[in-house]
Kinemage of the C-alpha trace (Angstrom):
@kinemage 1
@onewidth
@group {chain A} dominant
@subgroup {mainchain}
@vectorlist {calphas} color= white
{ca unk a 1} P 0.000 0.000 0.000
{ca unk a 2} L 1.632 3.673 -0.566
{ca unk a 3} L 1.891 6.174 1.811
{ca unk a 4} L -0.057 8.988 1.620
{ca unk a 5} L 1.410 12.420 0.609
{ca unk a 6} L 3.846 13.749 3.534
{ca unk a 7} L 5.111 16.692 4.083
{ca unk a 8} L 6.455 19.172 6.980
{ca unk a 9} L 4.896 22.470 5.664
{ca unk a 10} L 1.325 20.730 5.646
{ca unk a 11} L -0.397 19.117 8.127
{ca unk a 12} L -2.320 15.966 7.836
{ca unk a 13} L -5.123 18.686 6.589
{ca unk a 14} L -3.382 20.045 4.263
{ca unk a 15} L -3.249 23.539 5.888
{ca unk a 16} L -0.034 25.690 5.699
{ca unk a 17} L 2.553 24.937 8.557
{ca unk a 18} L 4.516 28.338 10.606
{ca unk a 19} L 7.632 27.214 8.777
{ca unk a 20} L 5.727 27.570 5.320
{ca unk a 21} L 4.436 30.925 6.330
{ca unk a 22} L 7.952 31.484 7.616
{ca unk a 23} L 9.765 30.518 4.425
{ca unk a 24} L 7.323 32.259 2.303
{ca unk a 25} L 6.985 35.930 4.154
{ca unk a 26} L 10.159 37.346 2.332
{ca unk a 27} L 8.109 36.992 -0.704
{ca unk a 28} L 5.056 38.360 0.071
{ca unk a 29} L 5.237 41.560 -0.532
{ca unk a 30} L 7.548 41.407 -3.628
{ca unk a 31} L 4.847 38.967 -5.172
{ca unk a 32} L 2.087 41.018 -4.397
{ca unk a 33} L 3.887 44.350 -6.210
{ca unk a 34} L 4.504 41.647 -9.359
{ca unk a 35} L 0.997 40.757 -9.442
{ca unk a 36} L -0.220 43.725 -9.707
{ca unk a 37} L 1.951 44.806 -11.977
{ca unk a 38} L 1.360 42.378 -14.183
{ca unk a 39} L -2.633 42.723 -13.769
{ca unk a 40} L -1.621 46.483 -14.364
{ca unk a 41} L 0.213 45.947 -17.706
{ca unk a 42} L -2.972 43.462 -18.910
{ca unk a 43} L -5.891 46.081 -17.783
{ca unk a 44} L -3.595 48.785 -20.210
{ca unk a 45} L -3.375 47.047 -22.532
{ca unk a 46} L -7.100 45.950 -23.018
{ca unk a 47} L -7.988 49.639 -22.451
{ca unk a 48} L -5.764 51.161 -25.055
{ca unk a 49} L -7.106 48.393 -27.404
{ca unk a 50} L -10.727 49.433 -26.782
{ca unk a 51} L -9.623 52.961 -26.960
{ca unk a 52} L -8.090 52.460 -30.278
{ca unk a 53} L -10.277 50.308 -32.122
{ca unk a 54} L -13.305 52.830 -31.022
{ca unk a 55} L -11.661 55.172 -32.700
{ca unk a 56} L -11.872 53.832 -36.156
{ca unk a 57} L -13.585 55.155 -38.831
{ca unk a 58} L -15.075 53.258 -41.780
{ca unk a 59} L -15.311 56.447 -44.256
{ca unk a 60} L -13.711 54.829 -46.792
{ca unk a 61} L -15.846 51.623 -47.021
{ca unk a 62} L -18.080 51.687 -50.103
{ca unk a 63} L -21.631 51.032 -49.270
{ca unk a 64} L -24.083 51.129 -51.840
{ca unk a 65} L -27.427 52.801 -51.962
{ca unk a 66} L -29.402 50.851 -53.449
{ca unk a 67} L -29.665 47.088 -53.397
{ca unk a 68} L -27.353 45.250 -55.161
{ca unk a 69} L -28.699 43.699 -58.918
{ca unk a 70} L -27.436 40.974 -61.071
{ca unk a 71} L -25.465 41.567 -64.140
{ca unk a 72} L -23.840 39.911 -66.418
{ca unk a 73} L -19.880 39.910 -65.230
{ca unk a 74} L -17.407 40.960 -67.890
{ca unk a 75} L -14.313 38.063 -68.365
{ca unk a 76} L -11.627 38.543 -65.516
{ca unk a 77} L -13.187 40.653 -63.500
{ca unk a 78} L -16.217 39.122 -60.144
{ca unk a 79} L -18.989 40.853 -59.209
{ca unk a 80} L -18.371 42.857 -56.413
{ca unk a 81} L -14.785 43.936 -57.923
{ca unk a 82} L -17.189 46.010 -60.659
{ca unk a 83} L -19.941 46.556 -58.170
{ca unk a 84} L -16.642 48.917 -56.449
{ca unk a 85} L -15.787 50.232 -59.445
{ca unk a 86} L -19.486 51.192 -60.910
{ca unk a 87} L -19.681 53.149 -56.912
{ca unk a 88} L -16.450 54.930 -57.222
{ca unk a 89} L -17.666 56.411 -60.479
{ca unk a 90} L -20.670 57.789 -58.870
């Protein structure tokens, strides 16, 4: 039969042990500034992401008036290449 999981920073509960806490206080507060850091950096970036994809403008995107109709395509060219075309022209 195997033993069961032993340790001397856990007890038999698995809750944290005073030399665990011990070992681990030194890092505590540098941890703490690195995490929020790091959740820092993440939040700015989102936010300047939002902020500069709001900002776009679709001014140059062709929409056309009026419903688009079937024609007859000419050779080498598809449909909504001359569907551009015929809109710039307008």
């Amino acid at each position: 039969m195997p033993k069961p999981f032993r340790s001397t920073y856990y007890d038999e509960r698995m809750r944290a042990q005073p030399a665990l806490l011990r070992a681990r206080a030194p890092y505590l507060v540098k941890n703490t500034i690195t995490g929020a850091a790091i959740c820092a950096l993440v939040v700015g970036i989102y936010a300047y992401t939002i902020n500069v994809i709001s900002q776009d403008e679709f001014d140059d995107v062709i929409v056309p008036a009026e419903p688009i109709s079937k024609q007859t395509p000419r050779p080498g060219a598809t449909g909504s290449v001359q569907q551009a075309v015929a809109a710039r022209k307008q």
